[in-house]
N, C-alpha and C positions, 0 to 999 in steps of 0.2 A: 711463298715459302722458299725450300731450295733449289728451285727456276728462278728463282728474280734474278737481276744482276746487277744487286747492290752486294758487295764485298759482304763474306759469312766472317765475321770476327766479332768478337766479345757479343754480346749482348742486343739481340733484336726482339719487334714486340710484333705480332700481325694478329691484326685484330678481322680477316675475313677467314671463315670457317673453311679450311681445306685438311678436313683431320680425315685420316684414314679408316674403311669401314672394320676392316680383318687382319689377319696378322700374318704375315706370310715371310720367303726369304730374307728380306731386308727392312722387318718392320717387328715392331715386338712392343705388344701394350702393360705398363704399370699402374697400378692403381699407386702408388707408394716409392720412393728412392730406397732401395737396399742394396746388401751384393749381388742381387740375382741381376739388377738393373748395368753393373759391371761386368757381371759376368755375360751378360747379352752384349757387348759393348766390345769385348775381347774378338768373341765370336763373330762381332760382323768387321771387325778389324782382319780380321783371319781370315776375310773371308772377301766378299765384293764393296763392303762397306755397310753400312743402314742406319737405320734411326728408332731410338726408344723413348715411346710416348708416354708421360707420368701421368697419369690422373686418367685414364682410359681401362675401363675392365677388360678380362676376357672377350667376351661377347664384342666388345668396339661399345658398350654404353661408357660416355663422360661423365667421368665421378668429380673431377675438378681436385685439386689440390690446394691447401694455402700454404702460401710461400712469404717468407719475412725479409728485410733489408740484405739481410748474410746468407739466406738459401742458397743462391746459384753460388757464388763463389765458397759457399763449403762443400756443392757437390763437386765443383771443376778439381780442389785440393784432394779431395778422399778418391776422384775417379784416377787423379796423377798419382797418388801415392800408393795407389794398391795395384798397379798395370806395370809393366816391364816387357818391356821401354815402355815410358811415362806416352799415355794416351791425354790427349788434350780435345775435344770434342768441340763443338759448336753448338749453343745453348739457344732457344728461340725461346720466347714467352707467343703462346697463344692461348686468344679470351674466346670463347663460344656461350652464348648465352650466359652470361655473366659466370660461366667457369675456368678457371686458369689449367693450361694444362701446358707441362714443360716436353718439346722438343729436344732430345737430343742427338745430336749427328754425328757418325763418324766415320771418316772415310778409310778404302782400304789402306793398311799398312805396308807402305813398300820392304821391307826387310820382316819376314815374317819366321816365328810365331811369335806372338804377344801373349802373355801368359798376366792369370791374375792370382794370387797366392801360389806361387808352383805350378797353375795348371794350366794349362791350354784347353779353347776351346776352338770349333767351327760351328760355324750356324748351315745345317742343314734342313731343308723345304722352312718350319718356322718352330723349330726347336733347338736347342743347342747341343753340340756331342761335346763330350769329352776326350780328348786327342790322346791314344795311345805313345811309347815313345818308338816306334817304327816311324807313325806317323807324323808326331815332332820332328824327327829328322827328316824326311822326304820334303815336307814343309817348308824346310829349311832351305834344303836343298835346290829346290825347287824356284824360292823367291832369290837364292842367288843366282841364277839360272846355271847350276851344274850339277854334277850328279855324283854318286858315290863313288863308282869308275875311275874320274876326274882324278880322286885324292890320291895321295903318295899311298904306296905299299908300304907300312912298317915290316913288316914279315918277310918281304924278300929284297933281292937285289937284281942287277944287272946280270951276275953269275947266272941267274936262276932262268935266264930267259935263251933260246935256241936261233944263233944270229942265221941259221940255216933257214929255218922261218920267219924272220924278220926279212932276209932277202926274197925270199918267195912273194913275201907281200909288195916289196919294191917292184917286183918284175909284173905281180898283178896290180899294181896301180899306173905303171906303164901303159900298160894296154889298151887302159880305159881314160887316161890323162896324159896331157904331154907334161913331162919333169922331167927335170935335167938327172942326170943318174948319183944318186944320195949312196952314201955310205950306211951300212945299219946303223949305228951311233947317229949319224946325221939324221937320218929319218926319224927317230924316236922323239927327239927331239923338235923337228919340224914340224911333226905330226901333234904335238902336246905329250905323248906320251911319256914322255921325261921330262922331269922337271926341279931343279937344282941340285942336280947327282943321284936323283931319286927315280925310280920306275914308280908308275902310276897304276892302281889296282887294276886299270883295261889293262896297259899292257902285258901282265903278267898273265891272266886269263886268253889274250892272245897269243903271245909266243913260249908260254910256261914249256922248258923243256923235262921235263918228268913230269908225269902224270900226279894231278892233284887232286884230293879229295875235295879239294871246292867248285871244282868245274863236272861233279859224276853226273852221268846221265844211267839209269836202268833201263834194260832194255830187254823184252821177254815174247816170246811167242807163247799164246793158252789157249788149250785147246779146250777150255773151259776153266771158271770163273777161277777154278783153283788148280787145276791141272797144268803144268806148265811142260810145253816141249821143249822149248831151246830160250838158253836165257844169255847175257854178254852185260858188260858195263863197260860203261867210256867215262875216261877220266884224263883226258887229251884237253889240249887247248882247244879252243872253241870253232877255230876256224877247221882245224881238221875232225872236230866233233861233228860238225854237219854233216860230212859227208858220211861218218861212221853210222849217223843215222839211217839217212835216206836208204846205203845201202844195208841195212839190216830192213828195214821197211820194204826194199823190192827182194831180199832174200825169201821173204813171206809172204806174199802177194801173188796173185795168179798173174800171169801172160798171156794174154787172149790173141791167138790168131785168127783175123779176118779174111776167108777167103773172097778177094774181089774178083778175078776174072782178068785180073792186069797181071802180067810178069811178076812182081811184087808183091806180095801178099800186105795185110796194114797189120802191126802187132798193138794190140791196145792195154792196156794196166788196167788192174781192178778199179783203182785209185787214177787220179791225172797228177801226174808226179810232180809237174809244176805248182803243184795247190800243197803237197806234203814239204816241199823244199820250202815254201812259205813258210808253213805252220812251223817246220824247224827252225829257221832263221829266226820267225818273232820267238821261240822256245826262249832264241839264245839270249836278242835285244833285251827282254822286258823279262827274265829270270832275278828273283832278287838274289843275290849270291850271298848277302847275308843271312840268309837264311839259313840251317841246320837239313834242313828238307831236302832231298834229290828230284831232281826232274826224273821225271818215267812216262816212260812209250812201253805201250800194251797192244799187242797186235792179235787180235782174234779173228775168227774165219771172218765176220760180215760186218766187223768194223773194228777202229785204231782208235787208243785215247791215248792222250798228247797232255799228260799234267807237268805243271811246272810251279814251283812256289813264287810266291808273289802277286794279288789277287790286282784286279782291274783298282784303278784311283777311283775315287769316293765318287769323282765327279762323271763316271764315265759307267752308264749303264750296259746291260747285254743289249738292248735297244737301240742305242744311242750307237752300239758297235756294227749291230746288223745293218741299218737304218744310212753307216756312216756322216751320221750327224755329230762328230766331234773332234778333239783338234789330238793329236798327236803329241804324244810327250812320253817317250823313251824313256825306260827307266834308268839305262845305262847308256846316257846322250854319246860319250864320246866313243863306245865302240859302234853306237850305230850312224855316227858322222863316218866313223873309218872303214867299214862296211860300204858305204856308201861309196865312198872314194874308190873302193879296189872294186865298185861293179856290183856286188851283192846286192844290194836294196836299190831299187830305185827314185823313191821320194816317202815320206815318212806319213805312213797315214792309210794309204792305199792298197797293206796288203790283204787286209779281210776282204775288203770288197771283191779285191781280184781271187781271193782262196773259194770264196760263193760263187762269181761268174764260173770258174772252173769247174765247179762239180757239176753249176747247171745245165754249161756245155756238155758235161758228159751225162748229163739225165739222169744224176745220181741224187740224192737226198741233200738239201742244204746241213752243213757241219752243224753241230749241236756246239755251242758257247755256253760256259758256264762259271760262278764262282764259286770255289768248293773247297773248305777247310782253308790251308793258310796261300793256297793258289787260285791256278788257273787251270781249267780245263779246255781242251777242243777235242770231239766226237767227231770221225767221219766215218760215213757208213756207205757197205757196199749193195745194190739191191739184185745184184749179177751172181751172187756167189751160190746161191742154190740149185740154179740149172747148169752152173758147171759143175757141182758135185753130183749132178744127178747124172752125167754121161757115165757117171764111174760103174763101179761093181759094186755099189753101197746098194744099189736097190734092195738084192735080195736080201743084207740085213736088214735092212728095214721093213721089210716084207715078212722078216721071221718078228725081230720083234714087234711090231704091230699084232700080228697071231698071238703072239703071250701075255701083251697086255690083259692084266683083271681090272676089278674094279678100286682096288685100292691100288694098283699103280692110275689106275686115270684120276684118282684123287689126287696124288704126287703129279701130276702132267699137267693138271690145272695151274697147281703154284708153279711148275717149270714156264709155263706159256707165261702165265701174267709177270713172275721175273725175265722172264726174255723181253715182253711188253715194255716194261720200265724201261729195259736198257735202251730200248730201239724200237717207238712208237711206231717205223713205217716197215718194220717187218712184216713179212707174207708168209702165208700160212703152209706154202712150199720151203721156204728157211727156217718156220718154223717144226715143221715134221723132220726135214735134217739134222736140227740141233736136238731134238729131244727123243729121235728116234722111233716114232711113231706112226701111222702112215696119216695120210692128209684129210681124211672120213675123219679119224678121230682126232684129229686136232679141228677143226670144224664142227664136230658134237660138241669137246669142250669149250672152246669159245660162244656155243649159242647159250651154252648153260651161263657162262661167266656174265654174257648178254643179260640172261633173265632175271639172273641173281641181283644184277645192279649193279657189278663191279668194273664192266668195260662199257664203251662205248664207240659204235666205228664213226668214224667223222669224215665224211666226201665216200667218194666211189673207191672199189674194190682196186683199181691201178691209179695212184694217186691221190687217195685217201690217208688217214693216220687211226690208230688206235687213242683213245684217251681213257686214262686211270679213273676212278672214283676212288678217292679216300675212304 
C-alpha cells in the first residue's frame, strides 16, 4: 500500500489484504462517501496527515462498497471543491475477499488551516475537533513559522517606544555577544523588530515607554483565600516587568539564616529564586497578549500561584511537560529569540525541567502544572513555612483558640482542612494547625474522621507522602 515505492498518483489497485484493524490518529473508517469522509480529510490535513477507509465499519468489519466507472473521479471533484485550499488526496482501490474497499490518503498540508465549508478541523487521538478562531490563527501562525509578536503594531509607533531602554538592551547584548556598537534605530531593525517604518507588536511590549494595559501583571499578597494584605500592578514593559516581579515575590517570602559555624553564615529563601525567575520569564514568553485576561501572582504563606492567560498547545500535555517529552514552541518566538540573545533564556525547552530540579535541590514539593480557564497555571509550595511560624509568639494564640474550639466550629475546621487539602496535597498537619488556627490534636482528630468518612486518603509515609481527595 503506502510503503511501496511505486509513485502514489491517480489511481492504483492492491489486491493483498493490509487493511487496518482500529481507528486511531491517522486512520478513520467509512462505511459510505459523505461530508463527514471530508471533513476527516481536513483534519488529517491539519494535522500529520492519514488515510480514510470507505467500506470499513466502526468495529474495522469490511462492509465493501460498489463503485461504478465515475466513482473515484466524482469523489476527487467534490473532495476539491468543498476544501480550501483545494485538497487532492491519493485514491487506492483495495479487494479483500471479493470486497472493494477505497483508500484514501492525504498528506500533511504545508500552509495550514485547510477548512471545509468555513470550518476547520484537527484530528485528535481518532476523533475530529472543531478549531476555535484563537486556534485558526495560532495554526496559522505557526505553519508559517511566526508568531503574533512578529506582526506590525497598527496601534502604535516608534514615538511610543523608550530609546532609553532600547539602549539598555544594546549594552545587555553586548555582554553576552560580541557586536559592533548599533544605534537604537539600528538595532530594531537588525534585530527584526522593525520592519518597513513599522514597530512590531514584540517590540512595543519590550521597550513601550508608558505603562500599558496590555502588558499588566496583578500582583497581591493573602493572607487568606480572600483576605489580601498588600496588593501592586505592573503595567511596564516586559523586560523591567520581571524584575518588578521577582522583587515583589522576595518582598513576601521568608529569609532563612543558616547558622554554619563558618565566619559566614548561608541565607536561604523559602523559594530558590532561580526556579521563580524561570517561572516569570516563561510568564512573560508564552502569555497570549491577545487576550483580554491579566497575568496574576498570588503569593500566600506556604505557596505562590503564577497564572497567566494562554493555556498549553493541544499537542502538549501536563505529562509530556513534567516528563520533558516535547518540542518547544514559544508562543511569542521573536521576543524569546531576543531574550535569548541579551542572556535571559538559555535554550528553548529546558526551563520546566530546570524550575523541578530546583525545588528538588531544595527538598521542597515539585510545582503543580496545570490548565485552567483560558490559561496557565504554575503552583510552588513551601513545606518550611510552619516551623518558622511556629518560633513566633503565635503559639499562645493558638493555644487559646484551640481551648475555644466546640463542636460546630470542628465541623467548620473539617471543610477548612479538606479546602487547604485541595489546594496543597502535601501539606502537614503542623501548616495545617497554623492556617486554621487550631492546635495539632485536633487537626489529627479531624483528618481520622475525614479518613473514616471516605473523603481523604493518605498516600506513602507521614514525611513524604501526599493527601488524596475522594470526590
Amino acid at each position: 500500500m503506502h510503503g511501496s515505492d511505486e509513485p502514489r498518483c491517480g489511481i492504483s489497485y492492491q489486491q493483498t489484504p493490509m487493511l487496518p484493524k482500529t481507528e486511531s490518529e491517522r486512520i478513520e473508517f467509512k462505511t459510505s462517501f459523505n461530508d463527514d469522509v471530508i471533513i476527516s480529510l481536513v483534519a488529517f490535513a491539519n494535522n500529520k496527515g492519514g488515510t480514510v477507509y470507505i467500506g470499513i465499519a466502526d468495529d474495522g468489519e469490511v462492509k465493501g462498497i460498489k463503485i461504478g466507472k465515475e466513482t473515484i473521479a466524482q469523489y476527487l471533484n467534490e473532495i476539491k471543491n468543498k476544501t480550501a485550499p483545494e485538497l487532492i488526496p491519493d485514491i487506492e482501490e483495495i479487494e479483500e475477499n471479493g470486497r472493494i474497499v477505497l483508500s484514501i490518503y492525504i498528506t500533511e498540508y504545508p500552509i495550514k488551516p485547510v477548512s471545509t465549508k468555513g470550518r476547520y478541523y484537527k484530528r485528535k487521538n481518532n476523533s475530529n475537533q472543531q478549531l476555535d478562531v484563537s486556534q485558526v490563527v495560532n495554526m496559522h501562525l505557526q505553519s508559517m513559522n511566526t508568531s503574533w509578536d512578529a506582526y506590525p503594531d497598527l496601534q502604535h509607533s516608534l514615538e511610543d517606544l523608550s530609546f532609553e531602554k532600547i539602549q539598555d538592551a544594546i549594552d545587555r547584548k553586548k555582554t553576552t555577544q560580541k557586536s559592533p556598537q548599533d544605534d537604537p534605530l539600528s538595532f530594531l531593525y537588525k534585530c527584526g523588530l522593525m520592519r518597513d517604518e513599522k514597530i512590531t507588536n514584540a517590540s512595543f511590549l519590550l521597550f513601550h515607554k508608558e505603562d500599558s494595559y496590555l502588558s499588566t501583571v496583578e500582583l497581591g499578597r493573602f493572607q487568606t483565600e480572600i483576605l489580601i494584605k498588600d496588593t501592586t500592578r505592573s503595567k511596564s514593559d516586559v523586560l523591567t516587568q520581571i524584575d518588578q516581579v521577582i522583587d515583589f515575590v522576595k518582598k513576601h517570602i521568608n529569609l532563612e539564616v543558616i547558622i554554619t559555624g563558618q565566619p559566614q553564615n548561608t541565607q536561604r529563601w523559602q523559594y530558590p529564586l532561580e526556579a521563580i525567575r524561570e517561572i516569570v520569564i516563561n510568564m512573560v514568553l508564552h502569555r497570549d497578549y491577545r487576550s483580554s485576561s491579566d497575568s496574576i501572582v498570588k503569593v500566600f504563606d506556604d505557596r505562590i500561584e503564577f497564572y497567566n492567560p494562554g493555556r498549553l498547545p493541544e499537542d502538549i500535555t501536563i505529562e509530556d511537560l513534567i516528563s520533558n517529552n516535547y518540542r518547544s514552541t514559544p508562543r511569542n518566538k521573536m521576543m524569546a529569540d531576543f531574550l535569548k540573545d541579551i542572556g535571559l533564556i538559555e535554550k528553548y525547552g529546558s526551563g520546566i525541567q530546570r524550575i523541578i530540579n530546583f525545588f528538588k535541590e531544595d527538598q521542597l514539593p515539585v510545582p503543580k502544572f496545570q490548565n485552567i480557564s483560558d490559561g496557565f497555571m504554575v503552583t510552588v509550595y513551601s513545606s518550611q513555612i510552619g516551623e518558622k511560624y511556629l518560633v513566633s509568639d503565635l503559639k499562645a494564640d493558638f493555644r487559646k483558640s484551640s481551648e475555644k474550639s466546640s463542636e460546630k466550629s470542628s465541623e467548620k475546621s473539617s471543610e477548612k482542612i479538606l479546602k487547604e487539602l485541595i489546594n496543597n496535597r502535601n501539606v502537614t498537619i503542623l501548616e495545617l494547625s497554623l492556617k486554621i488556627g487550631i492546635s495539632t490534636r485536633a487537626i489529627e482528630k479531624q483528618l481520622d474522621k475525614l479518613k473514616q468518612t471516605g473523603r481523604i486518603n493518605r498516600i506513602g509515609p507521614a514525611k513524604g507522602g501526599h493527601w488524596e481527595i475522594n470526590k
